[in-house]
OpenMM code with the backbone's topology and positions (N, CA, C; nanometers):
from openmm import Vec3, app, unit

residues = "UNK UNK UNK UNK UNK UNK UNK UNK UNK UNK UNK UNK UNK UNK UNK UNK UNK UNK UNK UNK UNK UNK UNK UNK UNK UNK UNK UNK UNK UNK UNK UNK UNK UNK UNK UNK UNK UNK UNK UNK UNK UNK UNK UNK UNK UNK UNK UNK UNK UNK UNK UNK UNK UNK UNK UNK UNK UNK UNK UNK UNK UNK UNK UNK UNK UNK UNK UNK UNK UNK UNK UNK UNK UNK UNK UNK UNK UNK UNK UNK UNK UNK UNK UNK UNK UNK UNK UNK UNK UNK UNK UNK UNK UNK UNK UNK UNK UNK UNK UNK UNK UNK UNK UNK UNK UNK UNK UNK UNK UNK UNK UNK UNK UNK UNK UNK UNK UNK UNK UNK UNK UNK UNK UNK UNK UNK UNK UNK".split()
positions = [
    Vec3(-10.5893, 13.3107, 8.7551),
    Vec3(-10.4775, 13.2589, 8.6791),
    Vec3(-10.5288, 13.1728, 8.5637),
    Vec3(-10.4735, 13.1946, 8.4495),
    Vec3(-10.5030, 13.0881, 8.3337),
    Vec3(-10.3626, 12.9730, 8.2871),
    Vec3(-10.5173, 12.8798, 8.2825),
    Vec3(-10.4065, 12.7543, 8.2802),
    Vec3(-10.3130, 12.7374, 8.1264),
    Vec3(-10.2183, 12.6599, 8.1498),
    Vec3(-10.1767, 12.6179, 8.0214),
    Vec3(-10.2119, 12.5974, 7.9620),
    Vec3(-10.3304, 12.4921, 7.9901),
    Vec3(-10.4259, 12.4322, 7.8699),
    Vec3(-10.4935, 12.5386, 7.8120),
    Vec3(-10.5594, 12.6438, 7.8695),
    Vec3(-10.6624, 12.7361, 7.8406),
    Vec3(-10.5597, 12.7983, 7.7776),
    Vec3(-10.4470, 12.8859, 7.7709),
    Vec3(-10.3958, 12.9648, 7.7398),
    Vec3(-10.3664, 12.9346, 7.5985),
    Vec3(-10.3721, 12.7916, 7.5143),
    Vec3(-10.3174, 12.7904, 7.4013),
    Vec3(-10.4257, 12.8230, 7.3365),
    Vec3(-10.5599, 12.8367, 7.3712),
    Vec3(-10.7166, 12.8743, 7.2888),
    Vec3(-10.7437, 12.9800, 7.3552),
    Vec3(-10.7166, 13.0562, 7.4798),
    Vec3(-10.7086, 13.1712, 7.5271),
    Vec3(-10.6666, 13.3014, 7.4366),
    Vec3(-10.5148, 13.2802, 7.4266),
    Vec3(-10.4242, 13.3916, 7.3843),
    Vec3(-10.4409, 13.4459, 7.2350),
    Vec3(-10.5370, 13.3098, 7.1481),
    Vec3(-10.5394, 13.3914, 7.0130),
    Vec3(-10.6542, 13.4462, 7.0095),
    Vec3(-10.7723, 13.4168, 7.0727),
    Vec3(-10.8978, 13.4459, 7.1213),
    Vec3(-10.8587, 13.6279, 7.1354),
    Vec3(-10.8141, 13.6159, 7.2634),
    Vec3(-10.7407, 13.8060, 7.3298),
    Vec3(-10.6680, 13.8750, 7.2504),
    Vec3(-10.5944, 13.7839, 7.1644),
    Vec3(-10.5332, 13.8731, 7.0513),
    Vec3(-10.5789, 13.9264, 6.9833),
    Vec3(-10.6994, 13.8414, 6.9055),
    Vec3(-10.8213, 13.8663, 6.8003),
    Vec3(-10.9145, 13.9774, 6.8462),
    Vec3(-10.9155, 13.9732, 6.9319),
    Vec3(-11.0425, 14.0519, 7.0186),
    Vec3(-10.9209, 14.2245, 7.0931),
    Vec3(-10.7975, 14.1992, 7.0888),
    Vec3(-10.7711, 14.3338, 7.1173),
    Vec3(-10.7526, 14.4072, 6.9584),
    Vec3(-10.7307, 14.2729, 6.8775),
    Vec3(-10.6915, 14.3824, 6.7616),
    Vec3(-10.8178, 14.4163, 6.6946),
    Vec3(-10.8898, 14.3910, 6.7093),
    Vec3(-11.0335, 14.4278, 6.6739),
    Vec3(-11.0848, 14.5630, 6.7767),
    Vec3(-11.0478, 14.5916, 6.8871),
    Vec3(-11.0878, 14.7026, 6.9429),
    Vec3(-10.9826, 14.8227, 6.9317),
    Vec3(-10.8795, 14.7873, 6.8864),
    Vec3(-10.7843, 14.8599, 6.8718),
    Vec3(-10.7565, 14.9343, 6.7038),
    Vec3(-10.8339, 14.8246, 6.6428),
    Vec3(-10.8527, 14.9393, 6.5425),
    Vec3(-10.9875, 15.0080, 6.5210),
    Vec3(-11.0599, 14.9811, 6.6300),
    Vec3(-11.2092, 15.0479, 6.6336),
    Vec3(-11.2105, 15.1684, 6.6914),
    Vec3(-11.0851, 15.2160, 6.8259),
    Vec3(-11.0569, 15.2947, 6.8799),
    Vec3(-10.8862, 15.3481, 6.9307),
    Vec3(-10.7848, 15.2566, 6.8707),
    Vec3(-10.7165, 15.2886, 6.8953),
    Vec3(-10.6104, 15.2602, 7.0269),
    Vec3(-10.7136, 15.1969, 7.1069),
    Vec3(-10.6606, 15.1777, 7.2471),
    Vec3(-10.6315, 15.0347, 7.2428),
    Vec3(-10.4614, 14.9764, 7.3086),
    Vec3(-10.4615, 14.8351, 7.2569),
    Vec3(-10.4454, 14.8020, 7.3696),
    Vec3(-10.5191, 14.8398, 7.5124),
    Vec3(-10.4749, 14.7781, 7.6251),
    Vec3(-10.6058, 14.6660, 7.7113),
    Vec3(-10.7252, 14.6935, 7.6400),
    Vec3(-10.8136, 14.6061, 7.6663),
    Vec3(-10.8392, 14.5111, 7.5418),
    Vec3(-10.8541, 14.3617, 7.5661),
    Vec3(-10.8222, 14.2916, 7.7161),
    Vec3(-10.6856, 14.2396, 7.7424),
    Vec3(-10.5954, 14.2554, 7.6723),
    Vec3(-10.4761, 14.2198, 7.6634),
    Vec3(-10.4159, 14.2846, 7.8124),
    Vec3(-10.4086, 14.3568, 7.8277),
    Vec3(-10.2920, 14.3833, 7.9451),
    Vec3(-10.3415, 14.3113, 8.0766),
    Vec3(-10.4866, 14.3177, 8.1067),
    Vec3(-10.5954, 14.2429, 8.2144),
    Vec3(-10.5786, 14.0746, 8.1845),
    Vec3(-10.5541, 14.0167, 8.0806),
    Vec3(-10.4828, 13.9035, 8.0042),
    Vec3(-10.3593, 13.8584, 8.0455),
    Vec3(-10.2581, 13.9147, 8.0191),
    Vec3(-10.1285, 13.9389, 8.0738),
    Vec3(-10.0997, 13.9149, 8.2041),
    Vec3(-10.1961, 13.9861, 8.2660),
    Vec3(-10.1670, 13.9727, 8.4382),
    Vec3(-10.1838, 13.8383, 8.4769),
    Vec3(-10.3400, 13.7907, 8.4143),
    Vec3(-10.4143, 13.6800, 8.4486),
    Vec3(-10.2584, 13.5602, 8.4368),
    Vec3(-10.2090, 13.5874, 8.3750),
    Vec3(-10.0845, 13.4795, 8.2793),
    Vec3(-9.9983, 13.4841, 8.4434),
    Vec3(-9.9840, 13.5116, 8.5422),
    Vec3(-9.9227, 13.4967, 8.6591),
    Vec3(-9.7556, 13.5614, 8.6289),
    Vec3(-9.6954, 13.6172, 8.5034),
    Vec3(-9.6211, 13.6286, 8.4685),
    Vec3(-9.5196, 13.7884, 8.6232),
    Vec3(-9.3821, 13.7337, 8.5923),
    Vec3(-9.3411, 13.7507, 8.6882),
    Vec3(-9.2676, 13.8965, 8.6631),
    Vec3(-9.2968, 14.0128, 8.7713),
    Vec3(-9.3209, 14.1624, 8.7027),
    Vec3(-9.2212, 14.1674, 8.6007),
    Vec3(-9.0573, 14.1581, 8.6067),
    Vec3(-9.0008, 14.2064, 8.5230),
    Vec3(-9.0504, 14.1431, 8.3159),
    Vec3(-9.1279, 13.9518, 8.3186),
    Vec3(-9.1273, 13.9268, 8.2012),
    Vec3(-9.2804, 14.0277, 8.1890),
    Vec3(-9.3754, 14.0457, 8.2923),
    Vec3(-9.5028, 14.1427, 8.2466),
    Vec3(-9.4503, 14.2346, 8.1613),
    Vec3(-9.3546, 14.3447, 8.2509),
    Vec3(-9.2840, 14.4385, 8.1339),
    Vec3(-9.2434, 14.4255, 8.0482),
    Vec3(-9.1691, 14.3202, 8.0247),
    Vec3(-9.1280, 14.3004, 7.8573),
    Vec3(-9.2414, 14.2627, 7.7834),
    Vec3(-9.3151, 14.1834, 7.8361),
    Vec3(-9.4789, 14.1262, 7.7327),
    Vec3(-9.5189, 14.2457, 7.7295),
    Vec3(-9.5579, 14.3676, 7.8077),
    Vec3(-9.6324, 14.4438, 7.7589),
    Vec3(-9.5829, 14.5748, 7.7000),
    Vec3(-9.4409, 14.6058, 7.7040),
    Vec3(-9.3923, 14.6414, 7.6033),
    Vec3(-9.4047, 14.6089, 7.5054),
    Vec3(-9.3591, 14.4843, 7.4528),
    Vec3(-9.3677, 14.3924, 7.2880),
    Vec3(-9.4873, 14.4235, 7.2241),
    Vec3(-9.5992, 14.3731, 7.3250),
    Vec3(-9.7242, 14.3971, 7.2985),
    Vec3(-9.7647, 14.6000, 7.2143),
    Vec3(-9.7211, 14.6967, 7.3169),
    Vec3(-9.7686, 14.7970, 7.3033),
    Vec3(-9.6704, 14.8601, 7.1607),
    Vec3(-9.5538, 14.8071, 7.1329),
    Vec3(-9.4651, 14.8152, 7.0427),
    Vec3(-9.5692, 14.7749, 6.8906),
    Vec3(-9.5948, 14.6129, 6.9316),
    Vec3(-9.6138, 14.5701, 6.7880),
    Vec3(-9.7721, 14.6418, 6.7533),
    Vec3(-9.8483, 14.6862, 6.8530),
    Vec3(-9.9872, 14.7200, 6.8327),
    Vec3(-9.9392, 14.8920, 6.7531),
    Vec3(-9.8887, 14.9324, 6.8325),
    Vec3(-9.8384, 15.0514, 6.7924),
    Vec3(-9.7849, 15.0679, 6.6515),
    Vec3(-9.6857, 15.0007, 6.5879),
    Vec3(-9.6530, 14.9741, 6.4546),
    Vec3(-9.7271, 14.9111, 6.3480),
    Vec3(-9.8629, 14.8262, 6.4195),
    Vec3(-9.9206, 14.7228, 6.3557),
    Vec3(-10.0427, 14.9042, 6.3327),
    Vec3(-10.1150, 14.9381, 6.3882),
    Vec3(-10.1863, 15.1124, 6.3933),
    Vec3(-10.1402, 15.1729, 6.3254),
    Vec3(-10.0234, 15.2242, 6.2842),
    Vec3(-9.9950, 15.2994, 6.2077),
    Vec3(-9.9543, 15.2461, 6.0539),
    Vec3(-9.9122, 15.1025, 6.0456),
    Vec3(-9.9470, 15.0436, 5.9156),
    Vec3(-10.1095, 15.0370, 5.8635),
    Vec3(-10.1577, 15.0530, 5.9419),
    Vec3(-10.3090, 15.0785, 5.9232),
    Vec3(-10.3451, 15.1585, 5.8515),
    Vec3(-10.2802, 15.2692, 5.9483),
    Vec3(-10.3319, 15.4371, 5.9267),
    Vec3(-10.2874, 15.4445, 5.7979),
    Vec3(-10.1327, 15.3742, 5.7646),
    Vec3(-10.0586, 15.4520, 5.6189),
    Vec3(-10.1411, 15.4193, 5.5386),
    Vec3(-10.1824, 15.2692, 5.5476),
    Vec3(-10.2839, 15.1890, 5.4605),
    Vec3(-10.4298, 15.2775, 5.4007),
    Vec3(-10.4270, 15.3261, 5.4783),
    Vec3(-10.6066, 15.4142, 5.4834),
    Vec3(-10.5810, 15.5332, 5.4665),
    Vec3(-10.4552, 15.5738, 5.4238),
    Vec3(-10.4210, 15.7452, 5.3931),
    Vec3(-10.4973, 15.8080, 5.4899),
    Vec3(-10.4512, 15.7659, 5.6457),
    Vec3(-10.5301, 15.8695, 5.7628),
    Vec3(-10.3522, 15.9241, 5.8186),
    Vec3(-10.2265, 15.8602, 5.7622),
    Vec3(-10.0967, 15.8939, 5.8396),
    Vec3(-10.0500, 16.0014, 5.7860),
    Vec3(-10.1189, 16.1070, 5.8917),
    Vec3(-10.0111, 16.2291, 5.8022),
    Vec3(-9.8927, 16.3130, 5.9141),
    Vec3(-9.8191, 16.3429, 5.8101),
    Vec3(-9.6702, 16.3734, 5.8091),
    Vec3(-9.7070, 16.4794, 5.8967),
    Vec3(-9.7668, 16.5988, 5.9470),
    Vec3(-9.7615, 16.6439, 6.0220),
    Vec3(-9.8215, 16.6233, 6.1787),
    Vec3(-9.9186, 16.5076, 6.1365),
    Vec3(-9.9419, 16.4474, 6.2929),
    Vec3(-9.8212, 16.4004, 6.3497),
    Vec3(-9.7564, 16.3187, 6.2854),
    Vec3(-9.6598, 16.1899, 6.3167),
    Vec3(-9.5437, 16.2785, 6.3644),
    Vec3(-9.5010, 16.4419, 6.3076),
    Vec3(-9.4204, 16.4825, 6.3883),
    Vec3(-9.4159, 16.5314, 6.5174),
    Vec3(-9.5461, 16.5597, 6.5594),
    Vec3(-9.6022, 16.6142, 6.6992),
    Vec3(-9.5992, 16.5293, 6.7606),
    Vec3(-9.6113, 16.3641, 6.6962),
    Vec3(-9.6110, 16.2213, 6.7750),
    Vec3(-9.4690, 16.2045, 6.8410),
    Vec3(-9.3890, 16.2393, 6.7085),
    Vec3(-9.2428, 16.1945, 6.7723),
    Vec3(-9.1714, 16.2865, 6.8576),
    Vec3(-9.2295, 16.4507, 6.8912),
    Vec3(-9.1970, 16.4778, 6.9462),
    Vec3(-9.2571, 16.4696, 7.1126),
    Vec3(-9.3487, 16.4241, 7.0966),
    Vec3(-9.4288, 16.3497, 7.2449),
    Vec3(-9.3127, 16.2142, 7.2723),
    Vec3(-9.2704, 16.1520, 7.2211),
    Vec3(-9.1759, 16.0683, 7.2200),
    Vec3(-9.0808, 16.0915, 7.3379),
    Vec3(-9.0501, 16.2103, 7.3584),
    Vec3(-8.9520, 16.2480, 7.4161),
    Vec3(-8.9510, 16.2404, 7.5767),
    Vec3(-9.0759, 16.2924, 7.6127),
    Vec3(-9.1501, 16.3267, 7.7908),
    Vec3(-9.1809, 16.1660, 7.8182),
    Vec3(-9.1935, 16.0780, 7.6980),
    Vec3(-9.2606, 15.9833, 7.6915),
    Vec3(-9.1197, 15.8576, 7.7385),
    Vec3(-9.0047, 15.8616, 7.6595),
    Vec3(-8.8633, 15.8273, 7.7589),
    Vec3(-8.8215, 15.8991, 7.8686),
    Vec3(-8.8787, 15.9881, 7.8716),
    Vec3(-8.8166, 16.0640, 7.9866),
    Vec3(-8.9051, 15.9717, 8.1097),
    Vec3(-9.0493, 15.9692, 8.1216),
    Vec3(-9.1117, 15.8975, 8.1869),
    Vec3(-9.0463, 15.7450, 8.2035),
    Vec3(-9.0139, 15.6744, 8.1087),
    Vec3(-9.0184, 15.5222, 8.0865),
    Vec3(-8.8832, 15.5212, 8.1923),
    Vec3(-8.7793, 15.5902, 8.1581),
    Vec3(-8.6361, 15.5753, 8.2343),
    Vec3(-8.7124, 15.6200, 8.3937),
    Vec3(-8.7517, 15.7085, 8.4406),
    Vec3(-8.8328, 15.7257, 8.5572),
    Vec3(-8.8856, 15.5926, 8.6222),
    Vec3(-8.9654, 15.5564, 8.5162),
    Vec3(-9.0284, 15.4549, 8.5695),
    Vec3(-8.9681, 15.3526, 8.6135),
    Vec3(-8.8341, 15.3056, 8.5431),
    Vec3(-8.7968, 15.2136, 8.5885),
    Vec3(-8.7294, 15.2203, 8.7019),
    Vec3(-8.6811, 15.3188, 8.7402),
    Vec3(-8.6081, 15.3957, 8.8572),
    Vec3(-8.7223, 15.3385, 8.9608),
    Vec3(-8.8486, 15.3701, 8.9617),
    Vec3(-8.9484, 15.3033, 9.0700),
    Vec3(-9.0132, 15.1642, 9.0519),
    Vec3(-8.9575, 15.0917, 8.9606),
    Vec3(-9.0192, 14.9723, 8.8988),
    Vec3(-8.9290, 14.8953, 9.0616),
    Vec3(-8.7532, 14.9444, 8.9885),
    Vec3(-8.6933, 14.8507, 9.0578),
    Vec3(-8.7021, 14.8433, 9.2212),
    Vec3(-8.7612, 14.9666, 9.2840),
    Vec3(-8.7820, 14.9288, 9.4352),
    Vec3(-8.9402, 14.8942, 9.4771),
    Vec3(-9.0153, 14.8788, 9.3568),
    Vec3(-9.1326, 14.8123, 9.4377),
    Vec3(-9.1570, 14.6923, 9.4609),
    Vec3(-9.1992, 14.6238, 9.5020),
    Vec3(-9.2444, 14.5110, 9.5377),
    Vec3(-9.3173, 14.4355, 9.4445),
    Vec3(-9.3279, 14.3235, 9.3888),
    Vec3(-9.4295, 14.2641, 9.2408),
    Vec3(-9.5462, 14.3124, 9.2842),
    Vec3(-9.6033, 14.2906, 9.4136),
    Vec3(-9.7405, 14.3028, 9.4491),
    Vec3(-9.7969, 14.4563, 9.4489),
    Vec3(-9.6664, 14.5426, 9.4341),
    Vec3(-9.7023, 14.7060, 9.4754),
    Vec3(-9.7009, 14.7696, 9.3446),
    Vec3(-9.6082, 14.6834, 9.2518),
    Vec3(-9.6184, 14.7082, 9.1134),
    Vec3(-9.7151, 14.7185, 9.0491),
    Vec3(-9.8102, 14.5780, 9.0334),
    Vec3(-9.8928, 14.5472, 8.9594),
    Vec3(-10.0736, 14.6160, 9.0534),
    Vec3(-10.0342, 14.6754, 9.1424),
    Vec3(-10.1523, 14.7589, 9.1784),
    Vec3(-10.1467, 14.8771, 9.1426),
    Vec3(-9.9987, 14.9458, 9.1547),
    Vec3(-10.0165, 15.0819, 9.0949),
    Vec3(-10.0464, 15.0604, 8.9329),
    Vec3(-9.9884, 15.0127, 8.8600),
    Vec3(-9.9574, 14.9562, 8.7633),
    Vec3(-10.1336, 14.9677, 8.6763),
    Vec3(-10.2157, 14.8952, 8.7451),
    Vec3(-10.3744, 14.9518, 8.7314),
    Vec3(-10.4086, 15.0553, 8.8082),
    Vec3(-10.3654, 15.0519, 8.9174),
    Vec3(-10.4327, 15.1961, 8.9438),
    Vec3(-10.4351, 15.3256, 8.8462),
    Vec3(-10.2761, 15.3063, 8.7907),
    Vec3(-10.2837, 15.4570, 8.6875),
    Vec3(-10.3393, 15.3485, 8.5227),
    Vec3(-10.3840, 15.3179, 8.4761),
    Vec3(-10.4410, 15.2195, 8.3866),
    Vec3(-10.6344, 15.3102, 8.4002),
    Vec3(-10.6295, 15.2367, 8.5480),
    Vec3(-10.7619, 15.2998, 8.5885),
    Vec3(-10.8131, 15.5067, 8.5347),
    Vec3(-10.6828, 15.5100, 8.5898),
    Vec3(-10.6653, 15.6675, 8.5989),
    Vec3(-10.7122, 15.6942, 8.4842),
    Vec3(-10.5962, 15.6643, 8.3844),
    Vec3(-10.6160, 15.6605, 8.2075),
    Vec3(-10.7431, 15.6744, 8.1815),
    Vec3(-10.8367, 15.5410, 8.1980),
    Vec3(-10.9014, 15.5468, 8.1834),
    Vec3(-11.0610, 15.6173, 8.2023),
    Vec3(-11.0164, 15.6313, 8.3229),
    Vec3(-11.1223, 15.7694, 8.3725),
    Vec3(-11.1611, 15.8724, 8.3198),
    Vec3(-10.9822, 15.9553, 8.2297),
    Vec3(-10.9659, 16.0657, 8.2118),
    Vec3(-11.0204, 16.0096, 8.0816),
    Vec3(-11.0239, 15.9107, 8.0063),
    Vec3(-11.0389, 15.9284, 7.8545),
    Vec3(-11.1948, 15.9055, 7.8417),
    Vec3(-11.2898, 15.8618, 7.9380),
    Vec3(-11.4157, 15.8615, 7.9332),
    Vec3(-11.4711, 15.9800, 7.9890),
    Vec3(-11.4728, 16.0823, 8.0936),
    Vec3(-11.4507, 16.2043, 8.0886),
    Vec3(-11.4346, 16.3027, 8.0053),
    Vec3(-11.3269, 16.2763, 7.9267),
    Vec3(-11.2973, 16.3544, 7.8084),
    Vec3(-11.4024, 16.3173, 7.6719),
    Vec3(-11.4408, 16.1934, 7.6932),
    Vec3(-11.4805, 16.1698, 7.5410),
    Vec3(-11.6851, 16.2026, 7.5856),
    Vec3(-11.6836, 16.1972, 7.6971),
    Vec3(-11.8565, 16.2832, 7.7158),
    Vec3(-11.8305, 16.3804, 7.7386),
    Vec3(-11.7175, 16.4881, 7.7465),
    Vec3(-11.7236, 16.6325, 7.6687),
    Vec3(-11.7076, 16.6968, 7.8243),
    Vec3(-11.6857, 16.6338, 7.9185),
    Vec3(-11.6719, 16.7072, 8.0617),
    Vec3(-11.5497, 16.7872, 8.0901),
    Vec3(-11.4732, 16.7595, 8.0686),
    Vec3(-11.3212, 16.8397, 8.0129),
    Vec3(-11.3295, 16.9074, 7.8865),
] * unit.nanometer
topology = app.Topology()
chain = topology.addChain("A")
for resn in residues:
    res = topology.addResidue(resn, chain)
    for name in ("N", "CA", "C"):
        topology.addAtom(name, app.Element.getBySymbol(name[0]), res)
């Protein structure tokens, strides 16, 4: 758990340091979401922090991209149509958010985090 005190020299520290890996690779969930948890925060405000979070990283990436003429109009429509499986999931999810337990939450919660991550280091040494 991080204290109050720590957290006011903590949180811009983790901020600085996800948005720096996040535009190195794209991925805005290390160390911020492992951050988040540490914050003792109680499951339903986790979800909203890490929504906000994955929202503003997400919008804050693609002001990037427009910035650097890497945003093109035909990626971004294949994006928005991933959009779709992507609410379809989120409404799901909450359907199982609301009968787990905080403690059953925030294990699956990394467990598939973990998963993610498996598959994207896997994938990126060419094994898939």
């Amino acid at each position: 758990m991080v204290s109050p005190q720590a957290e006011r020299w903590l949180s811009p520290a983790v901020g600085l340091i996800t948005g720096v890996l996040t535009g190195a690779t794209g991925v805005f969930v290390i160390p911020a979401v492992p951050y988040f948890n540490s914050l003792g925060l109680e499951k339903e405000d986790l979800i909203q922090t890490l929504g906000l979070s994955f929202t503003v990283s997400t919008l804050a990436l693609a002001v990037g991209l427009m910035a650097t003429g890497q945003f093109k109009a035909a990626v971004a429509t294949s994006s928005l149509l991933a959009v779709l499986p992507a609410l379809g999931g989120m409404f799901f999810g909450q359907r199982v958010r609301s009968r787990l337990k905080p403690e059953a939450f925030r294990r699956w919660f990394f467990v598939g985090l973990l998963i993610l991550g498996t598959y994207m280091v896997v994938r990126a040494v060419g094994m898939i």
